[in-house]
N, CA, C and O atoms as CSV, one atom per row, in Angstrom:
chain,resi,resn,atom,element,x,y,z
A,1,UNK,N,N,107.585,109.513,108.230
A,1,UNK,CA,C,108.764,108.814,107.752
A,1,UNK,C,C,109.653,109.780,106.973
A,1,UNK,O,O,109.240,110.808,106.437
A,2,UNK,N,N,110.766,109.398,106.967
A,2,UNK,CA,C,111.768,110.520,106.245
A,2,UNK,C,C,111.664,110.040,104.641
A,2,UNK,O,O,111.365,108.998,104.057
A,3,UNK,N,N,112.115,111.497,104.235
A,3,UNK,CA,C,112.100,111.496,102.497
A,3,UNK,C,C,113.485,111.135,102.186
A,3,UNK,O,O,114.520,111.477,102.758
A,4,UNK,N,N,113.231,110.073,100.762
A,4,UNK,CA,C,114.778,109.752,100.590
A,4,UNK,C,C,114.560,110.071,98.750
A,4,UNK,O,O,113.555,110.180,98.048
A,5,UNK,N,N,115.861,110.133,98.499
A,5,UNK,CA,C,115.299,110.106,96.812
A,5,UNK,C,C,117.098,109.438,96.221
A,5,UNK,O,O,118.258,109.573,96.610
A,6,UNK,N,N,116.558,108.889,95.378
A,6,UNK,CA,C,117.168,107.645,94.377
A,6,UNK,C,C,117.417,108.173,92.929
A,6,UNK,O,O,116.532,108.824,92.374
A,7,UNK,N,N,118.131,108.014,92.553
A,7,UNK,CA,C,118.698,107.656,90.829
A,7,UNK,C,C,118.334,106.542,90.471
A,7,UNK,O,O,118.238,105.808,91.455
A,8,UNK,N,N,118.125,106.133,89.710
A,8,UNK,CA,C,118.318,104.559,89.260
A,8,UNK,C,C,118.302,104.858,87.465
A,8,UNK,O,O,117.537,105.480,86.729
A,9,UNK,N,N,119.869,103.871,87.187
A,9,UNK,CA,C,120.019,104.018,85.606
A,9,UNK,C,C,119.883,102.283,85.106
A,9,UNK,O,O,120.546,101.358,85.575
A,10,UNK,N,N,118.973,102.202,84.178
A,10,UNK,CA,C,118.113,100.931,84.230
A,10,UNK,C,C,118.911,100.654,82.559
A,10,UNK,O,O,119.051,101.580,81.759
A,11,UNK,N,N,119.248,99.587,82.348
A,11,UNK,CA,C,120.032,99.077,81.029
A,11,UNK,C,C,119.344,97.981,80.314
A,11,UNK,O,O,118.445,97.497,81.002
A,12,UNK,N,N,119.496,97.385,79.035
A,12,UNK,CA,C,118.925,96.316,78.717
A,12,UNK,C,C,118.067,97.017,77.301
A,12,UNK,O,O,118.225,98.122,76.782
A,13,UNK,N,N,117.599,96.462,77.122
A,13,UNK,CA,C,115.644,96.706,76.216
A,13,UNK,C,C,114.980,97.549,76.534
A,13,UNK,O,O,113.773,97.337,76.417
A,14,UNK,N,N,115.423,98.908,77.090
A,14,UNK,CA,C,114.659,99.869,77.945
A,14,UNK,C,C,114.353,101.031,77.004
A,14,UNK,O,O,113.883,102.009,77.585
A,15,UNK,N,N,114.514,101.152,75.651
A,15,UNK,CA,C,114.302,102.140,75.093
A,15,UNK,C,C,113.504,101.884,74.180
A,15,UNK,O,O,113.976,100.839,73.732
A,16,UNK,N,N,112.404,102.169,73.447
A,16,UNK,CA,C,111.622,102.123,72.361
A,16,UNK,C,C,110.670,100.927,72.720
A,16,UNK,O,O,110.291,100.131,71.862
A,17,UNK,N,N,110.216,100.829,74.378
A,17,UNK,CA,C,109.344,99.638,74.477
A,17,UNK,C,C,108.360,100.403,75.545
A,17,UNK,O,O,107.957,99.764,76.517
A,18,UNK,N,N,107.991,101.715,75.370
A,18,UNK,CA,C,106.862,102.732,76.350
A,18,UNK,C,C,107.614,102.171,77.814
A,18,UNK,O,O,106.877,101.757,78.709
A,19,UNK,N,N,109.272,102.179,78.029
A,19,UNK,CA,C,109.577,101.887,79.169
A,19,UNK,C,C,109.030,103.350,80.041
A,19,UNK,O,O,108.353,103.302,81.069
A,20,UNK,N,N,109.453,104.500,79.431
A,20,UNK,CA,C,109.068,105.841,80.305
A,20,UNK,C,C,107.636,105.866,80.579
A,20,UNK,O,O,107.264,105.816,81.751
A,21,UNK,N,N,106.660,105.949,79.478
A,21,UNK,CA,C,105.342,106.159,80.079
A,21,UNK,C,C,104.784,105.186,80.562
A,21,UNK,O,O,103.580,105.422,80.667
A,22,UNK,N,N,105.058,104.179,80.921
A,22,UNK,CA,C,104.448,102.899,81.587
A,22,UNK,C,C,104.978,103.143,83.203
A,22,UNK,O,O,104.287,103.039,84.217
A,23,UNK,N,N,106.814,103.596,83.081
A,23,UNK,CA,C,107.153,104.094,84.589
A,23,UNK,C,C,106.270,105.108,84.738
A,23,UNK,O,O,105.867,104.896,85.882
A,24,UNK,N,N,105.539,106.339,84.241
A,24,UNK,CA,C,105.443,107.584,84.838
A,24,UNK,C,C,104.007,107.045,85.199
A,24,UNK,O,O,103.644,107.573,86.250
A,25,UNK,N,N,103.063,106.176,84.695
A,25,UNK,CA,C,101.486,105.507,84.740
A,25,UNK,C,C,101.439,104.947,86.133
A,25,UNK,O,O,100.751,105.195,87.123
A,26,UNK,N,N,102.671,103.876,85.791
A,26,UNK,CA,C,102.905,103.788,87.828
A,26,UNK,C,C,102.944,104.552,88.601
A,26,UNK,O,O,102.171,104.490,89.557
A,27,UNK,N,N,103.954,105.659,88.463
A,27,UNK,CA,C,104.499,106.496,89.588
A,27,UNK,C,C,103.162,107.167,90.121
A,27,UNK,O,O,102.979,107.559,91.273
A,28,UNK,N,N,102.453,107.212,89.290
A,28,UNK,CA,C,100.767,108.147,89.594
A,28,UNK,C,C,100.163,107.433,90.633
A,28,UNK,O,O,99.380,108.078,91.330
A,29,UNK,N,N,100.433,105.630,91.046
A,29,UNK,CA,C,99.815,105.492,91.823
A,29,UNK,C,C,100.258,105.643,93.472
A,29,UNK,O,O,99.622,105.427,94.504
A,30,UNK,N,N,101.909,106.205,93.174
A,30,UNK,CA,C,102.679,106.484,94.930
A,30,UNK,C,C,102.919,107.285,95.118
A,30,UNK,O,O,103.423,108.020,94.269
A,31,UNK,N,N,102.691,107.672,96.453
A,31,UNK,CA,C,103.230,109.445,96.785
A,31,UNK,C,C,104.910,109.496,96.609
A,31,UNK,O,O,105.821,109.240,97.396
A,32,UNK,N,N,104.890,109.910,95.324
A,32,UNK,CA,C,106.412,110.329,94.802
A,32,UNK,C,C,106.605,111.151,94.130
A,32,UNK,O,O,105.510,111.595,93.783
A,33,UNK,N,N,107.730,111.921,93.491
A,33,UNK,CA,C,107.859,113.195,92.603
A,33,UNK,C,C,108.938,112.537,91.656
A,33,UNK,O,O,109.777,111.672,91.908
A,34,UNK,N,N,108.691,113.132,90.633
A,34,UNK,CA,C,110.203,113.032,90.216
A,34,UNK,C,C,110.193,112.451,88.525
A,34,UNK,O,O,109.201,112.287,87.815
A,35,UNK,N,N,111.462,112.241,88.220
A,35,UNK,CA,C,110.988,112.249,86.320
A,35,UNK,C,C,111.759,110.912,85.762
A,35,UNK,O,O,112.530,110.282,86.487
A,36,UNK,N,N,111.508,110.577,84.543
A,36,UNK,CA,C,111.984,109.488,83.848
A,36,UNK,C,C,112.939,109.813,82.427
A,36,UNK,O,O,112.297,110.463,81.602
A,37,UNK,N,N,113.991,109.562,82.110
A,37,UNK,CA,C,114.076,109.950,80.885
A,37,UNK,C,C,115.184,109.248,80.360
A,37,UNK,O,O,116.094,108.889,81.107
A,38,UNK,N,N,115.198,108.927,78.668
A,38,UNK,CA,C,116.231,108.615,78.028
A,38,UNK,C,C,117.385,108.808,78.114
A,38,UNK,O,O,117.551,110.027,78.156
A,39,UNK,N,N,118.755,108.038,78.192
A,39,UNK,CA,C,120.133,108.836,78.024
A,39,UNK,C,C,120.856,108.087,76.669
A,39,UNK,O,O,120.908,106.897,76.360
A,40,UNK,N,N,121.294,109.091,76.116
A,40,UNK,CA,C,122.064,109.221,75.013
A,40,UNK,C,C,122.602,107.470,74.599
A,40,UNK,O,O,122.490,106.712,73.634
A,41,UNK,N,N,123.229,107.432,75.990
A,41,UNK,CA,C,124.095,105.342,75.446
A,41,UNK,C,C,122.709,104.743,75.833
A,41,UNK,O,O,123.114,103.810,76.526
A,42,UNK,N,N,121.650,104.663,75.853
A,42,UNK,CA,C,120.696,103.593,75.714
A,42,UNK,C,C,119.776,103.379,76.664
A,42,UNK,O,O,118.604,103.033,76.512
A,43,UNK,N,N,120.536,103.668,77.946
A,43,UNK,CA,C,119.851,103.575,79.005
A,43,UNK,C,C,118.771,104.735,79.389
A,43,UNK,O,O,118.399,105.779,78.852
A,44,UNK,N,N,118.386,103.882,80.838
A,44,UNK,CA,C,117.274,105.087,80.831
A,44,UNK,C,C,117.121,105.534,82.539
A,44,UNK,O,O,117.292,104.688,83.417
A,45,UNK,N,N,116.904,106.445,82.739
A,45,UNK,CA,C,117.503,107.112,84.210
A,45,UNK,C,C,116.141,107.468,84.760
A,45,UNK,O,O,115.266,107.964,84.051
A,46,UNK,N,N,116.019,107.255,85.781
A,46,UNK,CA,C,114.798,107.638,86.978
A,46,UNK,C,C,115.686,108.343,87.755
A,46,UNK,O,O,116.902,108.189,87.866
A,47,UNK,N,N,114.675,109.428,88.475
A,47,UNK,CA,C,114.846,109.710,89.938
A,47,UNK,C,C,113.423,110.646,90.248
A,47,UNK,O,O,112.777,111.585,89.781
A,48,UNK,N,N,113.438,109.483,91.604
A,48,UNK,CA,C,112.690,109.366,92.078
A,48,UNK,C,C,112.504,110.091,94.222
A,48,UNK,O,O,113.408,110.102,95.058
A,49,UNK,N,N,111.387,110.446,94.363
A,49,UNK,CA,C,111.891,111.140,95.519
A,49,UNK,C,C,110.596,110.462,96.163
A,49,UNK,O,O,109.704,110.048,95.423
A,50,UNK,N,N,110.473,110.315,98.052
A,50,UNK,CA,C,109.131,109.967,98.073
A,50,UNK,C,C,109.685,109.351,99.738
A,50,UNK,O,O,110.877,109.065,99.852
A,51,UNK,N,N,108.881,109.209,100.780
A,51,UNK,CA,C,108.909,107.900,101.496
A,51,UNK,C,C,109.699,106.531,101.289
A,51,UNK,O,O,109.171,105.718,100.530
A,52,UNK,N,N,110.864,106.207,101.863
A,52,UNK,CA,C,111.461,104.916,101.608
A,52,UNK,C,C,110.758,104.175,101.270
A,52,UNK,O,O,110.927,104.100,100.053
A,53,UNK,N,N,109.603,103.155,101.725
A,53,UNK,CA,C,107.995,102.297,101.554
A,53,UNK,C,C,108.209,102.615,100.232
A,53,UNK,O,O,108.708,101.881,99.379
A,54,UNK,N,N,107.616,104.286,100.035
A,54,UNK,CA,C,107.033,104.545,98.374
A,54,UNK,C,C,107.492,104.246,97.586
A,54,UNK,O,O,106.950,103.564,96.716
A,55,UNK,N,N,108.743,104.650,97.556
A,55,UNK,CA,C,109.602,104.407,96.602
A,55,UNK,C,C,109.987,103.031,96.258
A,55,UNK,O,O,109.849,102.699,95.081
A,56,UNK,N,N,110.404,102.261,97.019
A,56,UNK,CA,C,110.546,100.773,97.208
A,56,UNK,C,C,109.350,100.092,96.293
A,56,UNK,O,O,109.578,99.367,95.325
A,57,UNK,N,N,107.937,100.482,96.806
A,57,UNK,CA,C,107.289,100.079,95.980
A,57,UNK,C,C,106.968,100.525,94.550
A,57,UNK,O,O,106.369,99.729,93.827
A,58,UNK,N,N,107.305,101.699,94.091
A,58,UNK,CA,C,107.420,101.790,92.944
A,58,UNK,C,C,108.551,101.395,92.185
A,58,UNK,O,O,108.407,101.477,90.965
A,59,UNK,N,N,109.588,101.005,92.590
A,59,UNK,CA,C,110.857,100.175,92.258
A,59,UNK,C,C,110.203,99.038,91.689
A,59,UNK,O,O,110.233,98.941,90.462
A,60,UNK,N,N,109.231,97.582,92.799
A,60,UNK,CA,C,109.029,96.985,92.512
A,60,UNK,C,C,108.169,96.860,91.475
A,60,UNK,O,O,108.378,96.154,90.488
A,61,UNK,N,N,107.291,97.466,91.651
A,61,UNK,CA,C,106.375,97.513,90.436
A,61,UNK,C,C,106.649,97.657,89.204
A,61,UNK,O,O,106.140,96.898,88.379
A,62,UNK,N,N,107.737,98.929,88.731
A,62,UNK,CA,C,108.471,98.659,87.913
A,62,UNK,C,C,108.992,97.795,87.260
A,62,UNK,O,O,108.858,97.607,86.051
A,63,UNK,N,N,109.878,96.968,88.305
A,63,UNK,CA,C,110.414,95.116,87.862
A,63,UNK,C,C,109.197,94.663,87.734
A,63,UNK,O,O,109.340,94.426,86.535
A,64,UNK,N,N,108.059,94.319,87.950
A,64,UNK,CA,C,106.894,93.562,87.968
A,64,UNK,C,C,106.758,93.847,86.633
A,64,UNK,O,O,106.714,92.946,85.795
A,65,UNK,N,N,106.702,94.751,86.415
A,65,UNK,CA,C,105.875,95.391,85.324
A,65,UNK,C,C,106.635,95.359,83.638
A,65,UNK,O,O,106.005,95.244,82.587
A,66,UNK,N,N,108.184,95.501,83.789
A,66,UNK,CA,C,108.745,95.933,82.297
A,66,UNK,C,C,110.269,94.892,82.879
A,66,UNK,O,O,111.301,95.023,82.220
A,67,UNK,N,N,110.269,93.958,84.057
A,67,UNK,CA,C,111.323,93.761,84.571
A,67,UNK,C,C,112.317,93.317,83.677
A,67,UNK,O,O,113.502,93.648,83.714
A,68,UNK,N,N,111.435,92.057,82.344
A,68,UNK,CA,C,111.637,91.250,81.023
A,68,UNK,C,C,112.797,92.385,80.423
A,68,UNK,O,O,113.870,91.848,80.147
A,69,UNK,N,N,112.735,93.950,80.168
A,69,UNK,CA,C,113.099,94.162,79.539
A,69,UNK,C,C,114.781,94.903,80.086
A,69,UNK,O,O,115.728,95.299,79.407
A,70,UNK,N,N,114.578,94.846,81.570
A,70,UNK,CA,C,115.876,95.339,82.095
A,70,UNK,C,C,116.815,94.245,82.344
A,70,UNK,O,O,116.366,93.252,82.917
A,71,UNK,N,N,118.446,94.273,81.895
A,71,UNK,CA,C,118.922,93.665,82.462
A,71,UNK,C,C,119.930,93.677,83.439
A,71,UNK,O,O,120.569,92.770,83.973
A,72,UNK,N,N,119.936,95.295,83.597
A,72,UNK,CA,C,120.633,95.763,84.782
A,72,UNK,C,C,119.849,97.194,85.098
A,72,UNK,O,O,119.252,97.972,84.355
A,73,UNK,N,N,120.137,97.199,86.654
A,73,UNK,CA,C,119.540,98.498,87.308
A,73,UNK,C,C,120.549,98.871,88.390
A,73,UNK,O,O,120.876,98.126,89.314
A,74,UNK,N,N,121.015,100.129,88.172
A,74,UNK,CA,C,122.320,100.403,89.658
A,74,UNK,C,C,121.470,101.943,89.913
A,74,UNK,O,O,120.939,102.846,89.268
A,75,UNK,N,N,121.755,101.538,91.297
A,75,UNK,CA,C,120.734,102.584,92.143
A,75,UNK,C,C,121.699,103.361,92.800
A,75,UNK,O,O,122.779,102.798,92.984
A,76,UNK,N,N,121.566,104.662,93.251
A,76,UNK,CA,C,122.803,105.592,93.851
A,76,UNK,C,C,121.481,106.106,94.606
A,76,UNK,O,O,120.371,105.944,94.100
A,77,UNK,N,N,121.755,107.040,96.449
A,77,UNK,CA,C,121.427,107.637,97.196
A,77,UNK,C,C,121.514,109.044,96.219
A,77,UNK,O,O,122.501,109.040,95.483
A,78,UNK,N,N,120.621,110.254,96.102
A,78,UNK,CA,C,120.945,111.477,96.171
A,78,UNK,C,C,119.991,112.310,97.235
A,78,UNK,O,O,118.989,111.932,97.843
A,79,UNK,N,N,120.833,113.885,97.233
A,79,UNK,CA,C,120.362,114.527,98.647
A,79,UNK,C,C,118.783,114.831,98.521
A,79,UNK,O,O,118.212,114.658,97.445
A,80,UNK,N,N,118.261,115.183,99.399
A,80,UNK,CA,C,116.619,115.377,99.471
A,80,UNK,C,C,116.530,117.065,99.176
A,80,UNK,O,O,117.127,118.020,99.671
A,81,UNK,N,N,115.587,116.955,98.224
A,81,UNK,CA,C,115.182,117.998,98.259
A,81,UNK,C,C,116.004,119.409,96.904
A,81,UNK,O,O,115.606,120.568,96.797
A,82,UNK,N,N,116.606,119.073,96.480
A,82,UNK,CA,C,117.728,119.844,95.910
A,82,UNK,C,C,118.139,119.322,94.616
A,82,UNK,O,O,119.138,118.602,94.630
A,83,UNK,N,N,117.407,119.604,93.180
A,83,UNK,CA,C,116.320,120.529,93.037
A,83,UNK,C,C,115.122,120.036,93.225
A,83,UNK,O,O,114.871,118.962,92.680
A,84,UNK,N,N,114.341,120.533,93.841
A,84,UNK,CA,C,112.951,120.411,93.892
A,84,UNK,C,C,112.289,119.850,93.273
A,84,UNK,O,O,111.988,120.328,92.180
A,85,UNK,N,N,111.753,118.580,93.677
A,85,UNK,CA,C,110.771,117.662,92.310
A,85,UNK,C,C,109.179,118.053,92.849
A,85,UNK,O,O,108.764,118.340,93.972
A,86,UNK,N,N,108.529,117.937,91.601
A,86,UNK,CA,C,107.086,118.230,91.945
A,86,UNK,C,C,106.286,117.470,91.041
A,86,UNK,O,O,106.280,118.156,90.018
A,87,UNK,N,N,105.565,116.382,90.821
A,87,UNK,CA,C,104.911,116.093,90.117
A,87,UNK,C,C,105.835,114.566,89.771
A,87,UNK,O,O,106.730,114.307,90.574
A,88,UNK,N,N,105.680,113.888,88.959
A,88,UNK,CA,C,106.302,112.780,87.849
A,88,UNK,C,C,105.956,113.001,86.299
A,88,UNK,O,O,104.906,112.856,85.673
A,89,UNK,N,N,107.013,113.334,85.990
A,89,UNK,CA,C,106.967,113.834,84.621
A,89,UNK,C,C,108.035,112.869,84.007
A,89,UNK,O,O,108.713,112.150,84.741
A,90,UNK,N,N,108.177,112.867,82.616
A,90,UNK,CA,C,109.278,112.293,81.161
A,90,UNK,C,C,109.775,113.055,81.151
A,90,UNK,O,O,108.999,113.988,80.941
A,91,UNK,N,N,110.982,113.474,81.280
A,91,UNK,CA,C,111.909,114.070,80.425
A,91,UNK,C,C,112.272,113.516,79.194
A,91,UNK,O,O,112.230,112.337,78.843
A,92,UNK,N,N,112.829,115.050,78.249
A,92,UNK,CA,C,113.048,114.963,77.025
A,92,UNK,C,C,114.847,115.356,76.821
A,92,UNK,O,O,115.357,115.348,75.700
């Protein structure tokens, strides 16, 4: 299956509630790369790289999981591969 990789900037209650390390605990269970981290106005930014399926399901799980605390999520396409993700890590 082809690799796709996603942004997603998630708004709401997303900061100071282990929104990042609860995403990165998930991400461990899908073949995906890629990092989580705080932004300055509140929100909090993923990107994520992986199998369409994968990713999808770590989307959902996400909402499953902390959904209470988002009340908006806008998702953008970015290109594959460029820069290179390896692992799922937090950014600081």
């Amino acid at each position: 299956m082809p690799l796709e990789r996603r942004r997603v900037y998630y708004s709401g209650r997303v900061q100071g509630v282990g929104f990042r390390f609860t995403t990165q605990h998930l991400a461990q269970s899908f073949e995906v790369s890629g990092y989580v981290r705080n932004l300055d106005d509140g929100r909090v930014e993923l990107v994520a790289e992986g199998e369409t399926a994968e990713l999808q399901l770590l989307l959902d799980s996400i909402h499953h999981a902390i959904g209470d605390k988002i009340h908006a999520a806008r998702t953008e396409s970015l290109p594959v591969g460029e820069p290179e993700l390896q692992g799922f890590e937090i950014r600081y």
